[in-house]
C-alpha positions in Angstrom: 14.1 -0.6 -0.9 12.3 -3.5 -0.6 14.7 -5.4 1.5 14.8 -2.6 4.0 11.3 -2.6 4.3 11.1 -6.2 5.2 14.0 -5.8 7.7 12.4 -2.8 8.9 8.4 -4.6 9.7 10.5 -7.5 11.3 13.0 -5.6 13.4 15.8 -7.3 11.9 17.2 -3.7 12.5 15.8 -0.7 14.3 15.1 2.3 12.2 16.3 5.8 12.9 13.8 7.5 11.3 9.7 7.8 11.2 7.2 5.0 12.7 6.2 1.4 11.5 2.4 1.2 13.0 0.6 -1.7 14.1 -2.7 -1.2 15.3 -1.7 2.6 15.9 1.6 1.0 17.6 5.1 1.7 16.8 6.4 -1.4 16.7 9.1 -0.9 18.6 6.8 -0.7 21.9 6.1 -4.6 20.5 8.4 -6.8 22.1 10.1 -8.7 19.2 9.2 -11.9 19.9 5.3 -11.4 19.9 6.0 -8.7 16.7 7.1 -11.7 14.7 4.5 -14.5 16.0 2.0 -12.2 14.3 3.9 -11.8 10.9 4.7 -14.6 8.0 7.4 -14.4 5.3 7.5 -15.8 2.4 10.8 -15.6 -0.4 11.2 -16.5 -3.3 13.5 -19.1 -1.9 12.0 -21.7 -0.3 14.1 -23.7 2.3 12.9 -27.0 3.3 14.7 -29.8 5.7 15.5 -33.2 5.0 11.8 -35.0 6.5 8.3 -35.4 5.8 5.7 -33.4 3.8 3.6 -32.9 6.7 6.3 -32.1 9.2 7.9 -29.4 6.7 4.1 -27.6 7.1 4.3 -27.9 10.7 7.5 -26.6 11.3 8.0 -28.0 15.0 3.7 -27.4 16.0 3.1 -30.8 17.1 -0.1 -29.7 17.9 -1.2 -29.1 14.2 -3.2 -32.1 13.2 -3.2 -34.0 10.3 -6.6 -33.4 8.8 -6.2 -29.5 9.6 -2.8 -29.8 7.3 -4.6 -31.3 4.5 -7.1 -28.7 4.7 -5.1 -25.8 4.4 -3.0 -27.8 1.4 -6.4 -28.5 0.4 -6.8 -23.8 0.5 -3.7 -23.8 -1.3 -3.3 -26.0 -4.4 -1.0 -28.4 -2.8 -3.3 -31.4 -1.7 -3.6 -33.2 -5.4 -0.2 -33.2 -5.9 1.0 -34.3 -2.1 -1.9 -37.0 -3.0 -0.5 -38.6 -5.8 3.3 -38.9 -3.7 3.6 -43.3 -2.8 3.1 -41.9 1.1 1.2 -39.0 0.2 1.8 -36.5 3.4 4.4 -38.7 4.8 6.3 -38.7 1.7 10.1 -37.8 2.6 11.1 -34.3 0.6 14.7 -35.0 0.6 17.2 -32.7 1.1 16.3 -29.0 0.1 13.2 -30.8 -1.1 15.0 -32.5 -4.1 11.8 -34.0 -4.9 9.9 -31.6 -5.4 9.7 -28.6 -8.9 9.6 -25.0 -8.1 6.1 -24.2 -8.0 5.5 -27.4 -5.6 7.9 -25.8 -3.0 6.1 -22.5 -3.1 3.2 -24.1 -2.8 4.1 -26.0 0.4 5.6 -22.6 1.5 2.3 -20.9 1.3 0.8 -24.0 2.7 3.2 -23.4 5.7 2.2 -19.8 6.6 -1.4 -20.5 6.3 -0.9 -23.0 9.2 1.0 -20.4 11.2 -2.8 -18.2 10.7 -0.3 -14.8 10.8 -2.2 -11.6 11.0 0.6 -10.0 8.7 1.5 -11.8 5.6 5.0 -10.8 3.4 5.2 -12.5 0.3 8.7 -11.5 -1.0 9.2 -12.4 -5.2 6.9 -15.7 -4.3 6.1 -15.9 -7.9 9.1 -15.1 -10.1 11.2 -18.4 -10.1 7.9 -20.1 -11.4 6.8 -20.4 -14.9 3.3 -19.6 -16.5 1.6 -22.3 -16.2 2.0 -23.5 -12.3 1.8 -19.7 -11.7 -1.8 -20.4 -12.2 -2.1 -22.7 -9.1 -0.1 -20.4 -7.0 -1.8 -17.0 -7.8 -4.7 -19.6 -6.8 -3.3 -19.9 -3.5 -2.1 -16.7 -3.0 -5.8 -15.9 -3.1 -6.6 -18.2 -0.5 -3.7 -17.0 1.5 -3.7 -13.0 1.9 -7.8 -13.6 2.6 -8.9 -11.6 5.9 -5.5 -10.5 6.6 -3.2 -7.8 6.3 -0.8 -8.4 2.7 2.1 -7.0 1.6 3.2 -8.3 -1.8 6.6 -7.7 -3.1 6.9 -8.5 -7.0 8.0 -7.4 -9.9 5.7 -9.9 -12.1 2.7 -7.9 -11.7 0.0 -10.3 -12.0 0.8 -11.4 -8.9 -0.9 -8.2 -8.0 -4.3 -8.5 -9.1 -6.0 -8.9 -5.9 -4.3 -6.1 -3.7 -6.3 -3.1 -2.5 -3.3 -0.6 -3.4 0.0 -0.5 -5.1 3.6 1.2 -4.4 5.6 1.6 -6.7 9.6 2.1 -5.3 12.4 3.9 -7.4 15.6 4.2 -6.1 14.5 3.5 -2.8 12.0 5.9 -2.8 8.4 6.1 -3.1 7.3 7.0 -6.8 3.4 6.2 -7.3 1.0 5.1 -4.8 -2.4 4.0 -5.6 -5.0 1.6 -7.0 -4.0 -0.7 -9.9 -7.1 1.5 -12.0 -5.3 4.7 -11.1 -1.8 3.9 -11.8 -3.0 3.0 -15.3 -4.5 6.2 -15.5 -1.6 8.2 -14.7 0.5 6.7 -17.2 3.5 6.6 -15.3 6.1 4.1 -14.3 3.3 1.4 -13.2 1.8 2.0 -16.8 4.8 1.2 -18.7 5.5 -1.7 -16.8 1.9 -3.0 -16.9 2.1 -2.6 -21.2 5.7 -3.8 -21.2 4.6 -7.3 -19.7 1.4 -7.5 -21.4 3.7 -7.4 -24.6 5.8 -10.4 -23.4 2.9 -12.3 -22.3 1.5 -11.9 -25.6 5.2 -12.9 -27.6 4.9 -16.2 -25.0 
């Protein structure tokens, strides 16, 4: 389901059925081009090319200065760590970003939509390759990230939901709950269970 929804927002494919509404839009009035300007995805797997810090945030926008990039590192946990690097925003990531752990490359990733300033945000699973501790730092920046802006969160670690508005919860592809965090708990449905099941784990850890 989840998949199909992202493919759906970005018009990866057309849908048959029902509307996707921006602004009271169907999206498919929007040409595609302009749909996607306004839209930034994040996975869970980060892709990063063979060159500099700074240029890997910029992706191609020349026009992006310097100080403006460490600012918005700065929003999003990633400025200490780029500061320590021998040439700090200059420092080259290697291939696939060799140099750099897990949470370092989400990081940079979140780093790299807050420059593109999108008025939709998608962060697909941008938590579950990471462990406990640097999930600290990115629910950090997540914070900073989905601020005064329209945020869909996919996940299935649920603390990466504690600052949404309203939760769906997907079965088989289908809607099964819909609500706030407080009144999925209070339904004691699916969301419950999960919501115990990882509180039990978190505890065992």
């Amino acid at each position: 389901g989840k998949s199909s929804l992202i493919n759906a927002l970005c018009r990866f494919y057309e849908i048959s059925r029902g509307d996707i509404l921006l602004d009271g839009l169907p999206i498919n009035q929007i040409n595609k081009h302009d749909l996607r300007r306004q839209i930034a995805l994040v996975q869970q797997d980060v892709f990063l090319f063979s060159g500099s810090i700074l240029d890997n945030i910029r992706l191609g926008n020349s026009h992006l200065k310097k100080d403006k990039v460490q600012s918005i590192a700065k929003a999003v946990n990633l400025h200490r760590f780029v500061d320590c690097l021998p040439d700090k925003y200059e420092q080259n990531v290697r291939e696939k970003g060799s140099l750099l752990s897990l949470g370092q490359k989400q990081l940079l990733s979140f780093a790299r939509a807050l420059a593109v300033d999108p008025r939709i945000l998608v962060l697909d699973e941008a938590t579950s390759s990471i462990d406990t501790e640097t999930e600290l730092q990115v629910q950090s920046g997540i914070k900073e990230l989905i601020r005064g802006r329209t945020s869909i969160i996919i996940a299935h670690r649920l603390s990466t939901l504690k600052n949404v508005d309203k939760i769906l919860v997907l079965k088989e592809g289908r809607m099964a709950e819909y609500g706030t965090q407080k009144e999925l708990l209070l339904k004691r449905g699916i969301y419950w269970k999960l919501y115990n099941l990882q509180a039990v784990n978190d505890v065992k850890l």
